[in-house]
VMD Tcl script that builds the backbone (N, CA, C; Angstrom):
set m [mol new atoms 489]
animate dup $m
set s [atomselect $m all]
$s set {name element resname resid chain x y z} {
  {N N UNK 1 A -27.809 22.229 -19.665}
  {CA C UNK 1 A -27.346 22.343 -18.290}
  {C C UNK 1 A -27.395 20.986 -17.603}
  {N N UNK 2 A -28.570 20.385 -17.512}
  {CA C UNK 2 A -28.762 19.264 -16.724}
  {C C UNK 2 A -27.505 17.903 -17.355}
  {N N UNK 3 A -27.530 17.949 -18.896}
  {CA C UNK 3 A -26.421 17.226 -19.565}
  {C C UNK 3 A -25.141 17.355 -18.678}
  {N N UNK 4 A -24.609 18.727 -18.796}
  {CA C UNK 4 A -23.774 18.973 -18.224}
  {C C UNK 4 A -23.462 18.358 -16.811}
  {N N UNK 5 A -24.230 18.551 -16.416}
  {CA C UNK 5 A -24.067 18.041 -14.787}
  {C C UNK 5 A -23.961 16.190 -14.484}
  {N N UNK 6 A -25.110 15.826 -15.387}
  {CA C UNK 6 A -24.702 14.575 -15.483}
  {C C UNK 6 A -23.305 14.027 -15.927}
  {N N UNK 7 A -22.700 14.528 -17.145}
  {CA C UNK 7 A -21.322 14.780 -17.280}
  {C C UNK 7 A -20.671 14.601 -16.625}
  {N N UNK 8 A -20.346 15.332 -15.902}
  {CA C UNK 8 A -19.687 16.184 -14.268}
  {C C UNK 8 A -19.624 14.757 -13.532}
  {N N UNK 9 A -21.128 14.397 -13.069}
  {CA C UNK 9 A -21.231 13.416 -12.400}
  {C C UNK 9 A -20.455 11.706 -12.502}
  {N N UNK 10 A -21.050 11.752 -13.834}
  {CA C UNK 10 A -20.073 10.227 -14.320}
  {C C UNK 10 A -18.675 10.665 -14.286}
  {N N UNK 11 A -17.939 11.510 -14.550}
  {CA C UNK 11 A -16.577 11.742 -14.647}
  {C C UNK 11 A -16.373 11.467 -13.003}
  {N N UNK 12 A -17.146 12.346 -11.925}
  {CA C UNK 12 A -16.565 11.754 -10.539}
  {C C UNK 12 A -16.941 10.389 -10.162}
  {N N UNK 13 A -17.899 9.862 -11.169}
  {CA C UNK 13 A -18.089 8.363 -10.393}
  {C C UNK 13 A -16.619 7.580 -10.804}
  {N N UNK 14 A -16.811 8.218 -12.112}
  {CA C UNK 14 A -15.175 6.759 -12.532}
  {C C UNK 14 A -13.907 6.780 -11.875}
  {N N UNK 15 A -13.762 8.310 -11.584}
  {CA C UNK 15 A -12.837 9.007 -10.620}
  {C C UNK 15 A -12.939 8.148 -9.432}
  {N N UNK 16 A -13.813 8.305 -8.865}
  {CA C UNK 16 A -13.719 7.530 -7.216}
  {C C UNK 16 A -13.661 6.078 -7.328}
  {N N UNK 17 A -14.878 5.912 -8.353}
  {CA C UNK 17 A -14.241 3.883 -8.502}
  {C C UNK 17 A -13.264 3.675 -9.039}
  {N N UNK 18 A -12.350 4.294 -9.817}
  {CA C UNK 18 A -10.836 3.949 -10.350}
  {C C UNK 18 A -9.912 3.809 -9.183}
  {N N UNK 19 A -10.168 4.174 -8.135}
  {CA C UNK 19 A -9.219 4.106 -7.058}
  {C C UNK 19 A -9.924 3.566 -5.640}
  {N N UNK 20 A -10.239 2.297 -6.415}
  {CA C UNK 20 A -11.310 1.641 -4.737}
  {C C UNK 20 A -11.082 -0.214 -5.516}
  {N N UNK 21 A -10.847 -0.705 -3.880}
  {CA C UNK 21 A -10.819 -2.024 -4.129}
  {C C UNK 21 A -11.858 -2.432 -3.498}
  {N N UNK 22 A -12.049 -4.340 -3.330}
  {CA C UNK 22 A -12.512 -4.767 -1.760}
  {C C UNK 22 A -11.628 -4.913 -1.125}
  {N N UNK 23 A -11.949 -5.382 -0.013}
  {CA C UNK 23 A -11.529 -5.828 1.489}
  {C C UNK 23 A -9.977 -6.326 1.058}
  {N N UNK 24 A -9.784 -6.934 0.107}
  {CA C UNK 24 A -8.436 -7.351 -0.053}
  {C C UNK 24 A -7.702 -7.428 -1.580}
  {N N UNK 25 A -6.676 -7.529 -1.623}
  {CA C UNK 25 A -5.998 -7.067 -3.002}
  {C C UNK 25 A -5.177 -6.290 -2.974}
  {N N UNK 26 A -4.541 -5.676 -4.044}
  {CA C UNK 26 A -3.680 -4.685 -4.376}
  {C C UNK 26 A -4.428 -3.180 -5.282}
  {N N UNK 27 A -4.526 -1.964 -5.209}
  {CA C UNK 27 A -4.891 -1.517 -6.212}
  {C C UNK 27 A -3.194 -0.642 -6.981}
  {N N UNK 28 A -3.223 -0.837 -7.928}
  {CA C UNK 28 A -2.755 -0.792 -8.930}
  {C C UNK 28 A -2.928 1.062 -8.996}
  {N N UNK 29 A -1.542 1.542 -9.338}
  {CA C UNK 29 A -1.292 3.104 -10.289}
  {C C UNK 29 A -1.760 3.026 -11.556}
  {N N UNK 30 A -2.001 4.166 -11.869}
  {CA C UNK 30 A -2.792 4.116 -13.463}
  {C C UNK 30 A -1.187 4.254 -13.880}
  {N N UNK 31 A -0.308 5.176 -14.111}
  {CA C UNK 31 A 0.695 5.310 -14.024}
  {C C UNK 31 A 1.999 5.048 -13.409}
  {N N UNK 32 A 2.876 4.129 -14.148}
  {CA C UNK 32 A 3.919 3.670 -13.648}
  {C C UNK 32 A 5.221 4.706 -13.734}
  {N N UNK 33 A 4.572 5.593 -14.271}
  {CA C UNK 33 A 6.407 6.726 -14.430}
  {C C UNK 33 A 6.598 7.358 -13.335}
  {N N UNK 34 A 6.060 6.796 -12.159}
  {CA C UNK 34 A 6.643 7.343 -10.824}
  {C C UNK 34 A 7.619 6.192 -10.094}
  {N N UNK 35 A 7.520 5.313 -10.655}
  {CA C UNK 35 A 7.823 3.974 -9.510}
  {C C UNK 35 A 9.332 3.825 -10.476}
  {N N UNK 36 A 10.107 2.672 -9.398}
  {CA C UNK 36 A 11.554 2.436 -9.531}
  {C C UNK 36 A 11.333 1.947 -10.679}
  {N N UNK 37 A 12.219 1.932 -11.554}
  {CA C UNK 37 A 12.094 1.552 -13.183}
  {C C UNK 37 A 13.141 0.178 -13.376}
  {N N UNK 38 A 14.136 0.012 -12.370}
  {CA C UNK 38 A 14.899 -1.750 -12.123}
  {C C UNK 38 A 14.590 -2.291 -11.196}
  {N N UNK 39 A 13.323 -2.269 -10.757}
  {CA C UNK 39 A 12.974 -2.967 -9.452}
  {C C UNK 39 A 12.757 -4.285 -9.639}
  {N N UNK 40 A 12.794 -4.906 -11.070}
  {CA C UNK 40 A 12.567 -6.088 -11.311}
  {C C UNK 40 A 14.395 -6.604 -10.860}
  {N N UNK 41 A 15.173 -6.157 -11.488}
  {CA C UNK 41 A 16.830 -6.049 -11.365}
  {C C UNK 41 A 16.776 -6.233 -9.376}
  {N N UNK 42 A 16.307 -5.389 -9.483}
  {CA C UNK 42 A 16.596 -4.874 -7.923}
  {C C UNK 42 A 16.005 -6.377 -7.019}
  {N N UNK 43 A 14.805 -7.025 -7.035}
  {CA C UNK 43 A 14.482 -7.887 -6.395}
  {C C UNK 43 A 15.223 -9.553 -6.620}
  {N N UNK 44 A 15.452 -9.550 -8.010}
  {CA C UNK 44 A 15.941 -10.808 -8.266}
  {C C UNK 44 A 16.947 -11.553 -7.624}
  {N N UNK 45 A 17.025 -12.475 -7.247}
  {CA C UNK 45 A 17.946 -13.273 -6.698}
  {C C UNK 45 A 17.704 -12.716 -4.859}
  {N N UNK 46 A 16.794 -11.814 -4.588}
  {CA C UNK 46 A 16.905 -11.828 -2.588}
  {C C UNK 46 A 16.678 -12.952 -2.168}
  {N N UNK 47 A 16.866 -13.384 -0.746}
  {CA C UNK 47 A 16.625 -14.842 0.033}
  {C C UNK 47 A 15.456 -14.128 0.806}
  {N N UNK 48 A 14.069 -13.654 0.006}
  {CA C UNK 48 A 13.589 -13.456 1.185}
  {C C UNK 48 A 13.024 -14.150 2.507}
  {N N UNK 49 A 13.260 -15.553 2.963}
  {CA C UNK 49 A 13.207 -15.800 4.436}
  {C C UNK 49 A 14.469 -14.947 5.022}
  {N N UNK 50 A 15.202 -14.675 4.401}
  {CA C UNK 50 A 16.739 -14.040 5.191}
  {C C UNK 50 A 16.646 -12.290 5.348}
  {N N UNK 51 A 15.339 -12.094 4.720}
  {CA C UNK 51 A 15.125 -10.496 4.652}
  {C C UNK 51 A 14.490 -9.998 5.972}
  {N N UNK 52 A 14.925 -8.995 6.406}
  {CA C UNK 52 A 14.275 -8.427 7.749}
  {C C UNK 52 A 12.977 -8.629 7.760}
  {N N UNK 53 A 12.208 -8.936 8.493}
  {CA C UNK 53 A 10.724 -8.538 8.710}
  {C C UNK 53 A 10.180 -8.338 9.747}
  {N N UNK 54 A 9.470 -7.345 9.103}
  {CA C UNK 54 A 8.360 -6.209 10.140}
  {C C UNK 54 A 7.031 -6.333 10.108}
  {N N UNK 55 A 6.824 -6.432 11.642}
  {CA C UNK 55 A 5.559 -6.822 11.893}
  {C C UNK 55 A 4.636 -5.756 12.679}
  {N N UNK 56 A 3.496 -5.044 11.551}
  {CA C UNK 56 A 2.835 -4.397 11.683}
  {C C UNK 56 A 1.129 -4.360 11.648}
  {N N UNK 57 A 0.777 -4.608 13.279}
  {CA C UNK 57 A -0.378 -4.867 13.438}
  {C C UNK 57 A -1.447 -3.661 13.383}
  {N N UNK 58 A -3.097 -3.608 12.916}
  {CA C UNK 58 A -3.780 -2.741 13.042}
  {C C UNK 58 A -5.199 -3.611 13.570}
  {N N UNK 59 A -5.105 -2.455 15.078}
  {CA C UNK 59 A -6.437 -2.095 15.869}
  {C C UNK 59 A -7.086 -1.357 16.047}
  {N N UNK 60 A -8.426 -1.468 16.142}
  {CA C UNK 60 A -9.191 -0.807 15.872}
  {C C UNK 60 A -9.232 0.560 15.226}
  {N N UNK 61 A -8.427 0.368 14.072}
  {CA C UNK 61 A -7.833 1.395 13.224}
  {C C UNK 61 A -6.833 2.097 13.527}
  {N N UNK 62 A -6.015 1.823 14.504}
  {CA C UNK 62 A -4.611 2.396 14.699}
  {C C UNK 62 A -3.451 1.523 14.288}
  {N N UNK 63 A -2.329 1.822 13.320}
  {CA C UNK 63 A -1.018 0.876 13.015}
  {C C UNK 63 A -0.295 1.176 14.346}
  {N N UNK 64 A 0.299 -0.476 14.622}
  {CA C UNK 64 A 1.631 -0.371 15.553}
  {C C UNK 64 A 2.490 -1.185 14.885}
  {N N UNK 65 A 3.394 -0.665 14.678}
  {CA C UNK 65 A 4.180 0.624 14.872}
  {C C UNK 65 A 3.723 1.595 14.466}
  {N N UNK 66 A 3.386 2.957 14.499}
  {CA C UNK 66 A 3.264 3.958 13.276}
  {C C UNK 66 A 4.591 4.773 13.244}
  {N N UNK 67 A 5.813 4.520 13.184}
  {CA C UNK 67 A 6.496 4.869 12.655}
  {C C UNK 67 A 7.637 3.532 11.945}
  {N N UNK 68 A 7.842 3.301 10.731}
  {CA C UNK 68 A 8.689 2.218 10.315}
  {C C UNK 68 A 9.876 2.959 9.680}
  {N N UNK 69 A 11.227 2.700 10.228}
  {CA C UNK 69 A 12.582 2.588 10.214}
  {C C UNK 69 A 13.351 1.659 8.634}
  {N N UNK 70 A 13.499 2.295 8.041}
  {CA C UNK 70 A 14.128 1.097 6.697}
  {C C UNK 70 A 15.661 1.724 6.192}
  {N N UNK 71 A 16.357 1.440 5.460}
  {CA C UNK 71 A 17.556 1.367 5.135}
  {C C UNK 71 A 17.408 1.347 3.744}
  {N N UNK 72 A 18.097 2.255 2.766}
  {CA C UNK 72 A 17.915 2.256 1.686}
  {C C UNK 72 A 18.517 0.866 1.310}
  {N N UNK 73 A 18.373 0.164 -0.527}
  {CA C UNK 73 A 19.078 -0.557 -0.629}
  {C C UNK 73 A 19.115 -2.360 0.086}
  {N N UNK 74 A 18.172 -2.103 0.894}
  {CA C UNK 74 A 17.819 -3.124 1.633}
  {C C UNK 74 A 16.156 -3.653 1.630}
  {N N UNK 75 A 16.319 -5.631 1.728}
  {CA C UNK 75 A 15.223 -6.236 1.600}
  {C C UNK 75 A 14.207 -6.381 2.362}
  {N N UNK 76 A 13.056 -6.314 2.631}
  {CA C UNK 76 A 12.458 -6.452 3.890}
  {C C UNK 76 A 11.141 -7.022 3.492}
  {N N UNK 77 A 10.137 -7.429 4.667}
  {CA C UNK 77 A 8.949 -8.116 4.558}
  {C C UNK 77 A 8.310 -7.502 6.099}
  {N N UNK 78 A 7.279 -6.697 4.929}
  {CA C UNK 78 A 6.194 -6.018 5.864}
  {C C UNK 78 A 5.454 -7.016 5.845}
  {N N UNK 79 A 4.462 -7.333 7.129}
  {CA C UNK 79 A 3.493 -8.241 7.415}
  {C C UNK 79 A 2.238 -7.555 8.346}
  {N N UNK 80 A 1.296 -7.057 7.143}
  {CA C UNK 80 A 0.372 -6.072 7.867}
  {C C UNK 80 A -0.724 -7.373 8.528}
  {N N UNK 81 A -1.152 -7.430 10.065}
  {CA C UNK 81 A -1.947 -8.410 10.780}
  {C C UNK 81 A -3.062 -6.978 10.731}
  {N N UNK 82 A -4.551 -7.486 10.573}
  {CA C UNK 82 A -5.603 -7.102 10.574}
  {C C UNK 82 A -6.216 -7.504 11.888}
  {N N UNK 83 A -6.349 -6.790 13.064}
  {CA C UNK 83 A -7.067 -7.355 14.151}
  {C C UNK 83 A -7.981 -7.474 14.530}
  {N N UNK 84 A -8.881 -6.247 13.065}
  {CA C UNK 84 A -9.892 -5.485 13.467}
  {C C UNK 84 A -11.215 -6.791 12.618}
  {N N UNK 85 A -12.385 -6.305 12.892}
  {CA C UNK 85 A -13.945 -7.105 12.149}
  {C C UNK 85 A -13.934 -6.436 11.128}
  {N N UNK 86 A -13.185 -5.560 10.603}
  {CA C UNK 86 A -13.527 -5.273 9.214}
  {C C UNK 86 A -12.144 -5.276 8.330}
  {N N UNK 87 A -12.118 -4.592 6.929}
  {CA C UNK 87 A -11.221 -4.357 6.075}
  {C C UNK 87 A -10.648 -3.560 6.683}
  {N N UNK 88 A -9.079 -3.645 6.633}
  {CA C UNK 88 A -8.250 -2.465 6.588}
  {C C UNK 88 A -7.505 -2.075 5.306}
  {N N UNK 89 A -7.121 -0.539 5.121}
  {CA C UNK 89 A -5.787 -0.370 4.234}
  {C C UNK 89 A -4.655 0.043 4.529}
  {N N UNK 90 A -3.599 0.057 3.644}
  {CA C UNK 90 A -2.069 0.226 4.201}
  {C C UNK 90 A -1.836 1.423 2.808}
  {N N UNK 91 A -2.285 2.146 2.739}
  {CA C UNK 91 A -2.391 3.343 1.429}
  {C C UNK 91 A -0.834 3.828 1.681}
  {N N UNK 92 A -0.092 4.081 0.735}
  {CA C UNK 92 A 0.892 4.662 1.226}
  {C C UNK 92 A 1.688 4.740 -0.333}
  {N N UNK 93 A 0.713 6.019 -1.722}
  {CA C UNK 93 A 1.045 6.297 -2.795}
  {C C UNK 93 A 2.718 6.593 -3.121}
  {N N UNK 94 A 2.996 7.261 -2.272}
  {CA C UNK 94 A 4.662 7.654 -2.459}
  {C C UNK 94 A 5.565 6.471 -2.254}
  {N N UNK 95 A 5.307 6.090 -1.172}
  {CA C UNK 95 A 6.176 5.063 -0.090}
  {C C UNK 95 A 6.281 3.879 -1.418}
  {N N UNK 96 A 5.267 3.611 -1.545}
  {CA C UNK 96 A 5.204 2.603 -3.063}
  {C C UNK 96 A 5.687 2.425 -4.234}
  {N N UNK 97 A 6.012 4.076 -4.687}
  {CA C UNK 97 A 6.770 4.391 -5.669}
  {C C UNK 97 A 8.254 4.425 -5.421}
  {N N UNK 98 A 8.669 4.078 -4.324}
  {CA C UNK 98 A 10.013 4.865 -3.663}
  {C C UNK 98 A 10.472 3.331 -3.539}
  {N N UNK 99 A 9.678 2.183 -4.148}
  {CA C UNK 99 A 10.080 0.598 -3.609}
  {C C UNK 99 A 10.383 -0.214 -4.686}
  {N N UNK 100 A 11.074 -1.553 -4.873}
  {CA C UNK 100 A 11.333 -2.391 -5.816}
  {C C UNK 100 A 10.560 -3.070 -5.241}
  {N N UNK 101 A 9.031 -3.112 -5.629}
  {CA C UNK 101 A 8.006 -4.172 -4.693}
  {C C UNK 101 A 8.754 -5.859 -5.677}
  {N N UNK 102 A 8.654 -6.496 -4.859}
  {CA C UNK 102 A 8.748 -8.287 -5.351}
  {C C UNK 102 A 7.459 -8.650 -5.371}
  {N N UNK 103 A 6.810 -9.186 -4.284}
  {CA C UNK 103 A 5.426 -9.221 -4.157}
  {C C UNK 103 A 4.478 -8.688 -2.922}
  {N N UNK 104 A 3.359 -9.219 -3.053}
  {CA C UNK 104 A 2.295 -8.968 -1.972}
  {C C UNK 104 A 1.037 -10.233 -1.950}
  {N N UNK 105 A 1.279 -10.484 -0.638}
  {CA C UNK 105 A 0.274 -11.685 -0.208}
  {C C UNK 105 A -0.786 -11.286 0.578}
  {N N UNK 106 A -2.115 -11.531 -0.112}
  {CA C UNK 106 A -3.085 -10.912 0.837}
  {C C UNK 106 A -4.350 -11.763 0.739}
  {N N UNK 107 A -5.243 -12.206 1.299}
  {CA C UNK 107 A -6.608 -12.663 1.005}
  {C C UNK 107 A -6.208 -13.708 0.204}
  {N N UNK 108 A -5.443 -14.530 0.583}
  {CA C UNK 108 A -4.849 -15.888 -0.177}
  {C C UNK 108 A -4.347 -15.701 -1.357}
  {N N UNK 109 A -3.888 -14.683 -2.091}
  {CA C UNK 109 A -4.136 -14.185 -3.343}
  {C C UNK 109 A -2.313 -13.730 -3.539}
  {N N UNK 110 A -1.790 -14.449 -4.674}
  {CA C UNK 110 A -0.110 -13.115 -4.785}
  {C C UNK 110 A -0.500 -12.087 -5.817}
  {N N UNK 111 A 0.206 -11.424 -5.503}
  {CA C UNK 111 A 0.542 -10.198 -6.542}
  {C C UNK 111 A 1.441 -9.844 -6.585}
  {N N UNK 112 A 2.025 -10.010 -8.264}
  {CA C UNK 112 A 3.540 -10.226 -8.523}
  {C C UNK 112 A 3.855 -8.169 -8.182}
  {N N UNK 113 A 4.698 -8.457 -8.693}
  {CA C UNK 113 A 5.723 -6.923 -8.561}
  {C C UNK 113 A 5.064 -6.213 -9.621}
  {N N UNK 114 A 4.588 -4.597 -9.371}
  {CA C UNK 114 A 4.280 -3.817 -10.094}
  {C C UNK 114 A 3.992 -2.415 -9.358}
  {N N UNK 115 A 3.478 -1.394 -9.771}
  {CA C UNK 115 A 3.716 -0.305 -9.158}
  {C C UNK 115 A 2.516 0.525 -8.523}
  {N N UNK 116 A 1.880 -0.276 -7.351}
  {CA C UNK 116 A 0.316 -0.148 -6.653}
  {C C UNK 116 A 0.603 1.206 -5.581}
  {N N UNK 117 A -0.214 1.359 -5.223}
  {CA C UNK 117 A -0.605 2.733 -3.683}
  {C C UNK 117 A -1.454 2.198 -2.940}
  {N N UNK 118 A -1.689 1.014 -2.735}
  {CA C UNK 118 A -2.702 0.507 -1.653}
  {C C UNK 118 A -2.502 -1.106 -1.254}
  {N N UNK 119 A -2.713 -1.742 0.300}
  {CA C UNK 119 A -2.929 -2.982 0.049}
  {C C UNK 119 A -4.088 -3.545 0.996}
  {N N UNK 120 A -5.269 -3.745 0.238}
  {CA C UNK 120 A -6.342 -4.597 1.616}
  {C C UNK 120 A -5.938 -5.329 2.171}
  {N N UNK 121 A -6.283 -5.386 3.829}
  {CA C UNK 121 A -6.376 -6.369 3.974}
  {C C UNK 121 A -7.489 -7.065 5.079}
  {N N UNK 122 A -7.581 -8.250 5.260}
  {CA C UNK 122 A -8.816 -8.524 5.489}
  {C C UNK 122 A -9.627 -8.601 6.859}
  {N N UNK 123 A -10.397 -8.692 7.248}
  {CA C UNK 123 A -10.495 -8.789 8.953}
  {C C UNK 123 A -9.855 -9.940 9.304}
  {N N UNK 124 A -9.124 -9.555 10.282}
  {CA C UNK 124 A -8.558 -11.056 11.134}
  {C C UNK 124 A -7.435 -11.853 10.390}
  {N N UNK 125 A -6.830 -11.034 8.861}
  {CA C UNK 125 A -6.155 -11.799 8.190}
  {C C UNK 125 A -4.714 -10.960 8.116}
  {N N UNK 126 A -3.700 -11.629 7.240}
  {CA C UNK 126 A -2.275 -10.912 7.296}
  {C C UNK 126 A -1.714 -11.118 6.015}
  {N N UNK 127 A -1.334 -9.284 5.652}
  {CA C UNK 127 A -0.658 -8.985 4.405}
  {C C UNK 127 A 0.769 -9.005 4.426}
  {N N UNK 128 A 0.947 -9.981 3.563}
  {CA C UNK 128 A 2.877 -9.599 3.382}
  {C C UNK 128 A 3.590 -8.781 2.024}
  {N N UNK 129 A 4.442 -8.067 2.219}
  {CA C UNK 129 A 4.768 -7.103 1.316}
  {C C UNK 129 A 6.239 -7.420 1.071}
  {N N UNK 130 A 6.979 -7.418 -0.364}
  {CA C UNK 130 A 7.974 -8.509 0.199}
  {C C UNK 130 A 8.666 -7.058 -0.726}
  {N N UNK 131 A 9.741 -5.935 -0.414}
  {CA C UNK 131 A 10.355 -5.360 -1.407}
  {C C UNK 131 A 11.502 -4.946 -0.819}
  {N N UNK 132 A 12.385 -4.017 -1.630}
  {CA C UNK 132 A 13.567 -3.481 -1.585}
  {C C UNK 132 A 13.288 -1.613 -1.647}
  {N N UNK 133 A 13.557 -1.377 -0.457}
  {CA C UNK 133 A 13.826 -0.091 -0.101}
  {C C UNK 133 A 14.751 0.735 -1.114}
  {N N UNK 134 A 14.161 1.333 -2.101}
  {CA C UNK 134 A 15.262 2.587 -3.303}
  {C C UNK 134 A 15.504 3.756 -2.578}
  {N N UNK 135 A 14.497 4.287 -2.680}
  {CA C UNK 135 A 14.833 6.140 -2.527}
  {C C UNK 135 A 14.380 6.441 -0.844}
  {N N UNK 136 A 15.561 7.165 -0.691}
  {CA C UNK 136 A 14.985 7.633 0.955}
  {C C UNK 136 A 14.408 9.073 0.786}
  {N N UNK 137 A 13.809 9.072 1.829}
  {CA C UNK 137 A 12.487 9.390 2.161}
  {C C UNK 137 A 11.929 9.703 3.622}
  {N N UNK 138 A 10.897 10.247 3.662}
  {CA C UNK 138 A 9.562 10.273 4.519}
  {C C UNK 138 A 8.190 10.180 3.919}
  {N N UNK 139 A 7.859 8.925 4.095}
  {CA C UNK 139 A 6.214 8.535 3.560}
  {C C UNK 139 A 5.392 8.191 4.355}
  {N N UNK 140 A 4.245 8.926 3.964}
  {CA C UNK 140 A 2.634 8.739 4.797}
  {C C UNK 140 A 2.028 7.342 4.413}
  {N N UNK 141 A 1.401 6.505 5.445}
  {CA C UNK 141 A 0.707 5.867 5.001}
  {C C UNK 141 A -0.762 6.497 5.907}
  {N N UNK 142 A -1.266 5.595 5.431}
  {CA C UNK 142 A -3.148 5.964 5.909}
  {C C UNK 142 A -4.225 4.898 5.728}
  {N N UNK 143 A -5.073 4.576 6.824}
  {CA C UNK 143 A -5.916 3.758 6.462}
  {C C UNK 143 A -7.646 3.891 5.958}
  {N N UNK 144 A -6.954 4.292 4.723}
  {CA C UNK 144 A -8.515 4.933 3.846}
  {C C UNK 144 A -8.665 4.049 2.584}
  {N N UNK 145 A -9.775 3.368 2.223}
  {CA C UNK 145 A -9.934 2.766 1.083}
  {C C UNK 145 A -9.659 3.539 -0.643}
  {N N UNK 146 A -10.457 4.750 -0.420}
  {CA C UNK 146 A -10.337 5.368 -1.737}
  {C C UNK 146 A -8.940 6.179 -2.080}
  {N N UNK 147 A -8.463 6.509 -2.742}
  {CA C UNK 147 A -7.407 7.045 -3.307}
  {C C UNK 147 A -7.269 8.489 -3.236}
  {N N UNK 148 A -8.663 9.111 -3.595}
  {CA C UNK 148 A -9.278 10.578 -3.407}
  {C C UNK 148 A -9.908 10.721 -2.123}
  {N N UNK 149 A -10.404 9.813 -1.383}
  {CA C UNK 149 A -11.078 9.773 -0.552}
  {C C UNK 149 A -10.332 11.062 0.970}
  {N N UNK 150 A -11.086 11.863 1.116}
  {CA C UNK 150 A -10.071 12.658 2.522}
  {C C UNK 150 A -10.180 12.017 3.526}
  {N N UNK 151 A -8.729 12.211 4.680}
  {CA C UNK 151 A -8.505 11.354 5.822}
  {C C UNK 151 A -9.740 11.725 6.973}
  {N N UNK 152 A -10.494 10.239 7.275}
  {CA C UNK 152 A -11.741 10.248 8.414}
  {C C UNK 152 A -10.923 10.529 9.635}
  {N N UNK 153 A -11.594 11.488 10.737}
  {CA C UNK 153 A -10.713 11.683 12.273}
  {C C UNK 153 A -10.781 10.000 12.706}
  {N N UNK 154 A -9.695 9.711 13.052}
  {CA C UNK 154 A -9.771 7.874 14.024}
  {C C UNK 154 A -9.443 7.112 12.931}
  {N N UNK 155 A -9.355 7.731 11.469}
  {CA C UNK 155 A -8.227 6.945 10.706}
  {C C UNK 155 A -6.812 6.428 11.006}
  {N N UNK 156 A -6.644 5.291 10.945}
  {CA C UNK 156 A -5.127 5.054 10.872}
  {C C UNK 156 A -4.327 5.524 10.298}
  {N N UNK 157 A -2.873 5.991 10.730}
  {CA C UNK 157 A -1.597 6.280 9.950}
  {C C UNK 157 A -0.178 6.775 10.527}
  {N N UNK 158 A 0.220 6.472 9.337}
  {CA C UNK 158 A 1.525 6.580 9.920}
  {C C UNK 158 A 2.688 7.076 8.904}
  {N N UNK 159 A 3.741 6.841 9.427}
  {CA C UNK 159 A 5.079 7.070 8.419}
  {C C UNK 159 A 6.150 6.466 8.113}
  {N N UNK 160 A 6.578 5.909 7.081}
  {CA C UNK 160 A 7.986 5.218 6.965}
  {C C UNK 160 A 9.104 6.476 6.699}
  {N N UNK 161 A 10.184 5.581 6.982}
  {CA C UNK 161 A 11.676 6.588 7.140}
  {C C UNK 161 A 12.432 5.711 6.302}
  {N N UNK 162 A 12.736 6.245 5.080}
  {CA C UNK 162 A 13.445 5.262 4.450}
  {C C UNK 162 A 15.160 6.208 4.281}
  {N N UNK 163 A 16.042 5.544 5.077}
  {CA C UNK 163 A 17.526 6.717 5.442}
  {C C UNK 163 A 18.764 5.419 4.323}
}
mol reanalyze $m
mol bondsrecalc $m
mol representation Tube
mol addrep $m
């Protein structure tokens, strides 16, 4: 019995740390067979200084805007500003899969194109998200570190509209 439970236990520890970063970074899908499969095709050759960008600040755990407007087919550069003394996240599992990410700049750090559900970012610092809008949509984002983790009341979030 007691085996058992310990069992149990390590299986939820790896569970919850498989889907937790720090303060800044990208975390990464275990699985890529959800995400755009030519998004490498899809990003190559954009001008992104010439790509729309959106500027989305978070205070004291609330996003403004919380609602973001996108256009299928089209390039853009999210720029999440952190206003707050601590870490924030920009969680948003679907919305991610639904993108030809190019990159992500965060905590001085790039991260090339691949198929993540989360992006830290840091107190007082600013994430850029550089991709191409595929599949339209309505996606949640949320500002929760863990992956499993359930939404805290006075969490941040919001929704993209991808038409």
């Amino acid at each position: 019995m007691l085996s058992g439970v310990r069992t149990a236990l390590t299986l939820f520890a790896v569970v919850a740390l498989s889907g937790c970063m720090s303060g800044t970074g990208v975390e990464r899908l275990a699985s890529s067979a959800r995400c755009v499969a030519d998004a490498a095709e899809r990003v190559s050759g954009v001008d992104w200084a010439a790509a729309e960008a959106i500027e989305v600040g978070v205070r004291q755990g609330a996003f403004d805007p919380m609602i973001i407007a996108l256009n299928r087919d089209t390039p853009y550069v999210i720029r999440i500003t952190n206003r707050d003394d601590k870490p924030r996240y920009f969680r948003a599992n679907e919305f991610f899969a639904s993108i030809a990410l190019a990159k992500v700049v965060t905590g001085g750090r790039e991260f090339d194109s691949g198929c993540i559900s989360a992006v830290g970012v840091a107190a007082n610092e600013t994430a850029e998200i550089q991709f191409v809008a595929v599949r339209d949509g309505r996606y949640d984002f949320e500002d929760i570190r863990f992956m499993y983790a359930p939404v805290v009341a006075g969490s941040g979030h919001g929704v993209v509209l991808i038409q």
